[in-house]
N, C-alpha and C positions, 0 to 999 in steps of 0.2 A: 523580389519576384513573388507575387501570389500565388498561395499556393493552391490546387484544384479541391473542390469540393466534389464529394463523390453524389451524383446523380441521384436522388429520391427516386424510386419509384412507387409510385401510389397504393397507396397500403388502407384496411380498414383501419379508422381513426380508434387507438387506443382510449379506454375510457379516461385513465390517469395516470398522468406522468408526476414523476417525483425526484427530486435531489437529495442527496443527504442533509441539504440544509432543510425541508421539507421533514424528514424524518424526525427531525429533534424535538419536537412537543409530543411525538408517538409516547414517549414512559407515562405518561398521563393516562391516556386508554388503554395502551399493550396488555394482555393479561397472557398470563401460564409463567412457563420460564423462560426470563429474557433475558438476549446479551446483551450487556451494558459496555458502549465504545470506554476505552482508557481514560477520556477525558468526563464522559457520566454527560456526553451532549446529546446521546442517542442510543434509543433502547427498541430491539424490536426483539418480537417474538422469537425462540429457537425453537428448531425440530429436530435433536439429534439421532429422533426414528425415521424422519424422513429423509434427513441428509447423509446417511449413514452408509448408504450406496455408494453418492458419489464420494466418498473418501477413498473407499475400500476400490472402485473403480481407476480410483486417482493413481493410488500404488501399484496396481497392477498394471494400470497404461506404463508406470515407472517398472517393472519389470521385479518387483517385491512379490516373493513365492515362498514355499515354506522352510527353503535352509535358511531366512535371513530373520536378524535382531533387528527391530529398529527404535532409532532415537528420536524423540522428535523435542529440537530445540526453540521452541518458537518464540518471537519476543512482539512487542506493538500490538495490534491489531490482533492479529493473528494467532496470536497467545491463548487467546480467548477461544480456538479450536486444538489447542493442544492434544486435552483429554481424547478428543472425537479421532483425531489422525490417531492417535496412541491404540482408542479400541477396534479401531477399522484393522490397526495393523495386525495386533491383538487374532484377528480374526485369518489373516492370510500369511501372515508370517509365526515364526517359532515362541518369538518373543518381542516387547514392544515396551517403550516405555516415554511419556511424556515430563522432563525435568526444568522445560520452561528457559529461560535466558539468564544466564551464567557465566562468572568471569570462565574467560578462556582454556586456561589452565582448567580449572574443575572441569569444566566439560572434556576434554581431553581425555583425562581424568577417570572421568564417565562410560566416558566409550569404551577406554581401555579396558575399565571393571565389567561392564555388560559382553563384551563383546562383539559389540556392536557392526554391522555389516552394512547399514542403512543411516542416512542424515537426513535430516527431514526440518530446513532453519532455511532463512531469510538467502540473499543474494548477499547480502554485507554481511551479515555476519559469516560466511561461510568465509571470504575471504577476508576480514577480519581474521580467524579462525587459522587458515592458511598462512597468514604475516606475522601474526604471531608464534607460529610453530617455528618458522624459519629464522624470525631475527629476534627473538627472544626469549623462546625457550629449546633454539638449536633442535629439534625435534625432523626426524623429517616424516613430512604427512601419508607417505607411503608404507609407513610402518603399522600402520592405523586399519589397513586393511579393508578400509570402505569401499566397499563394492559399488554402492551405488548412491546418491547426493542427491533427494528433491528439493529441489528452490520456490519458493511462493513468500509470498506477502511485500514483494517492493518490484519498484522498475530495476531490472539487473543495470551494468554495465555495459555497455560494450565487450564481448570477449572474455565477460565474465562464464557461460557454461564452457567452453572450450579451454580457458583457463584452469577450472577446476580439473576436471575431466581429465585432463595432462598431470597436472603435480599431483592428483590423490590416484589415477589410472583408476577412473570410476566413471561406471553411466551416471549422467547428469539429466536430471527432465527439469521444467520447469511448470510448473502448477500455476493454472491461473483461480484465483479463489474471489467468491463475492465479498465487495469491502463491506456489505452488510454482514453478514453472517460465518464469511470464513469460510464457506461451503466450495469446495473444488468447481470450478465448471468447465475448463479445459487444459489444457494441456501440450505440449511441444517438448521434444527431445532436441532441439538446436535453433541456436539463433537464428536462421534463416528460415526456419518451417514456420508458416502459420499456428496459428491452436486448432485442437482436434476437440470437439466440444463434446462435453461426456453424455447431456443431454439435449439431444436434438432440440432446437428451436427457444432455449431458455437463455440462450446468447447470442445477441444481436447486433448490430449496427444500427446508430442514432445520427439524423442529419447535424450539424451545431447550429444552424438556422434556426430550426424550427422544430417543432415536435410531433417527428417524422418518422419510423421507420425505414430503413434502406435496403432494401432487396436484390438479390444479385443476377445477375451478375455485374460488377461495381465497377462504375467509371473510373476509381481512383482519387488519391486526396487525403484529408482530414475529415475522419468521423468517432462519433461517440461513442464506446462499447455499453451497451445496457442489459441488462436484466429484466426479462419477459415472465410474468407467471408467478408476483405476489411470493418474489425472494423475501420478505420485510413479514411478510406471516401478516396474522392480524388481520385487521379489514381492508389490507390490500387488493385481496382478488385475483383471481387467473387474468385480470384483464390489465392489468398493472405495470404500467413499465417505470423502470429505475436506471435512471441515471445515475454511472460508475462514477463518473467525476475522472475519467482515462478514458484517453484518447488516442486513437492509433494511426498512422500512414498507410492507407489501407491501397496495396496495387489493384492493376483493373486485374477484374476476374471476381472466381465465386468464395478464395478462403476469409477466417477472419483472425488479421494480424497481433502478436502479443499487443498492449498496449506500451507507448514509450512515453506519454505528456500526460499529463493532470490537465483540468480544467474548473473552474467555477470557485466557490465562497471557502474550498478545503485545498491544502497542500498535503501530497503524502510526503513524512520526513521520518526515517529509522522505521519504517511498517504502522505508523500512527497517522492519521488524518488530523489535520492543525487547522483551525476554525480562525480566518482571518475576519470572521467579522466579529469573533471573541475577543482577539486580539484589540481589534479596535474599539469593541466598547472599554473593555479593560482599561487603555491609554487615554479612553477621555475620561475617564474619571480622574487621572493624576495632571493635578494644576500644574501648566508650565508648559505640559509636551503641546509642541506644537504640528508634529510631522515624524512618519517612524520609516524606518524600512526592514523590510524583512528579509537576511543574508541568508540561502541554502548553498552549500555546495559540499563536495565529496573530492575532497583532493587526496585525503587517503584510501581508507577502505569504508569508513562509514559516513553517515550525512554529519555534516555540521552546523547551527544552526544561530546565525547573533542577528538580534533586533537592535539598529541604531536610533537612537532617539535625536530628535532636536529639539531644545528648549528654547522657549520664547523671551529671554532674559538671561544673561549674563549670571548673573547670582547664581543658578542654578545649574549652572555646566559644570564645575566641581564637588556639588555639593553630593557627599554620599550619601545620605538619606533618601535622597530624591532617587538615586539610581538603586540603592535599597530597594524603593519602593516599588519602583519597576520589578526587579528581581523576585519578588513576593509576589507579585500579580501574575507575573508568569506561569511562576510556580505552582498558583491555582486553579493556571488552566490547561496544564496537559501534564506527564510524566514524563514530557520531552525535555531534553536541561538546553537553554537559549540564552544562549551569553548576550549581556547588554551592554552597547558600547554609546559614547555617547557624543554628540558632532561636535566641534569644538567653536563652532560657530551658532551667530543666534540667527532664529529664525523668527518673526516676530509675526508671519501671516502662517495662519495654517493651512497645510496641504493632505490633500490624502494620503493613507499609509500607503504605500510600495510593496512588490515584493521582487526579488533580483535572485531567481535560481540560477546559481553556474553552473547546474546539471544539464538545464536545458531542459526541464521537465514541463514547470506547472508555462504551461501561455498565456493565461491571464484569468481576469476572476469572468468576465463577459465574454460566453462562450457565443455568441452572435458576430461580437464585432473581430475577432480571429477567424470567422469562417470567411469574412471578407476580406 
């Protein structure tokens, strides 16, 4: 069944639209201080004067006031705004402290020593976090005392805020933040609530057609969430639209829906964006591959990630050097770990690389041909 695409209404035409893959030669011109993504494929300017609102904003939509500690555990992406959530909180809470992403235990650990009232880490690692309290260090997470859990930097689960929320007996928000910059931009207290945008008009809806703004009130369907107003800093401009690369099922009406899907030339996997066209330059340099594909899925609590190769000769389907060498190229292009398996059969014409989420997230690299 097709799914509906939500009705354009005619908008003044934006001067420049951009993708994150568009972003990636920015570290050449960017100047001041810039965030540099995990993988060093994209650098754009920071403003942690001017995004320093919506953090402090962010926590307070989360219900953080002055009797609360908070932690902020961030890992991927979003790491990269640690500091800022830690001095926002710094500023509205009693105490705050940012320790970044940590075996389980240690951060436990952490919270315990701080006394921590506040969580402030991914959707995976939260419950990550939670399975390991229960089935391996027998802990139970009520003893923890966290008042309250904000989630930002991935697509949740299903039944992931409602989950938490029950075994910690904690409010749960869920933070939506720019994959540029990490910067808050709205916000939901439950999986069925829309986001509640912190500032007006700086997040929007994008047709997947075409390079459209979408205005409400909204027929319903698949639409793009972007970024209005020169998030990317730099000589982007107020007039600047950004493409998130997440894509929502937007109902008819005027709200605008978390995102649940990816779309275009990036996968988000563990809070990091994964450049499949890296990936595939990568594998054409190594003589032999003839066809890859790229495995996501989340059968426990966090993503996991194997690229299968096909070799185009026989000689090289056992050879470990060869899958070595895979192993190494990987390795060069993100801090994500991507197990390499490799097909036991040959393929001797080459085919495009793949990619096969069993999350159900990314829909494809061609955000055109999913709108139809």
């Amino acid at each position: 069944m097709t799914t509906p695409t939500p009705t354009p209404t005619p908008t003044a035409t934006p001067a420049t639209w951009r993708t994150r893959s568009d972003l990636a030669a920015a570290g050449r011109t960017a100047t001041g201080l810039l965030l540099v993504s995990p993988d060093g494929d994209s650098a754009v300017p920071g403003d942690p004067a001017g995004t320093a609102g919506a953090f402090t904003a962010a926590l307070r939509a989360a219900g953080v006031g002055p009797s609360d500690r908070v932690v902020v555990a961030l890992s991927g992406d979003g790491e990269l705004a640690g500091p800022q959530w830690a001095h926002a909180a710094a500023e509205v809470a009693e105490a705050a402290a940012s320790v970044g992403p940590r075996g389980r235990l240690r951060l436990h650990h952490t919270l315990e020593t701080l006394g921590a009232t506040t969580l402030v880490i991914t959707p995976t690692g939260a419950m990550d976090l939670l399975a390991r309290l229960h089935l391996e260090f027998l802990l139970d997470p009520l003893d923890l005392g966290l008042r309250r859990i904000v989630l930002t930097g991935e697509i949740a689960s299903r039944r992931t805020m409602d989950h938490l929320a029950s075994e910690f007996d904690a409010q749960v928000t869920e933070v939506y933040c720019s994959p540029f910059t990490a910067a808050p931009l709205g916000w939901r207290s439950s999986e069925t609530e829309p986001l509640t945008p912190l500032a007006p008009g700086s997040l929007a809806l994008a047709s997947l057609e075409k390079d459209e703004l979408l205005t409400p009130p909204y027929a319903g369907g698949l639409a793009e969430l972007v970024v209005v107003g020169g998030d990317a800093g730099g000589d982007t401009g107020g007039d600047t639209v950004l493409r998130t690369g997440q894509v929502a099922r937007v109902p008819a009406g005027d709200a605008i829906p978390a995102p649940g899907h990816t779309v275009g030339d990036h996968v988000l996997v563990r809070g990091v964006w994964l450049s499949l066209e890296r990936v595939r330059r990568a594998m054409g340099r190594i003589d032999g591959v003839s066809g890859w594909e790229l495995g996501v899925s989340r059968q426990g609590t966090l993503d996991a990630v194997t690229l299968t190769v096909a070799f185009n000769r026989e000689s090289l389907i056992d050879n470990p050097m060869w899958k070595s060498r895979i192993q190494q190229s990987l390795k060069a292009l993100t801090p994500i770990t991507i197990a390499v398996e490799v097909s036991g059969e040959v393929a001797e014409a080459s085919t495009p690389g793949t990619v096969n989420d069993a999350r159900g997230h990314h829909l494809g690299r061609d955000r055109t041909a999913i709108a139809r």
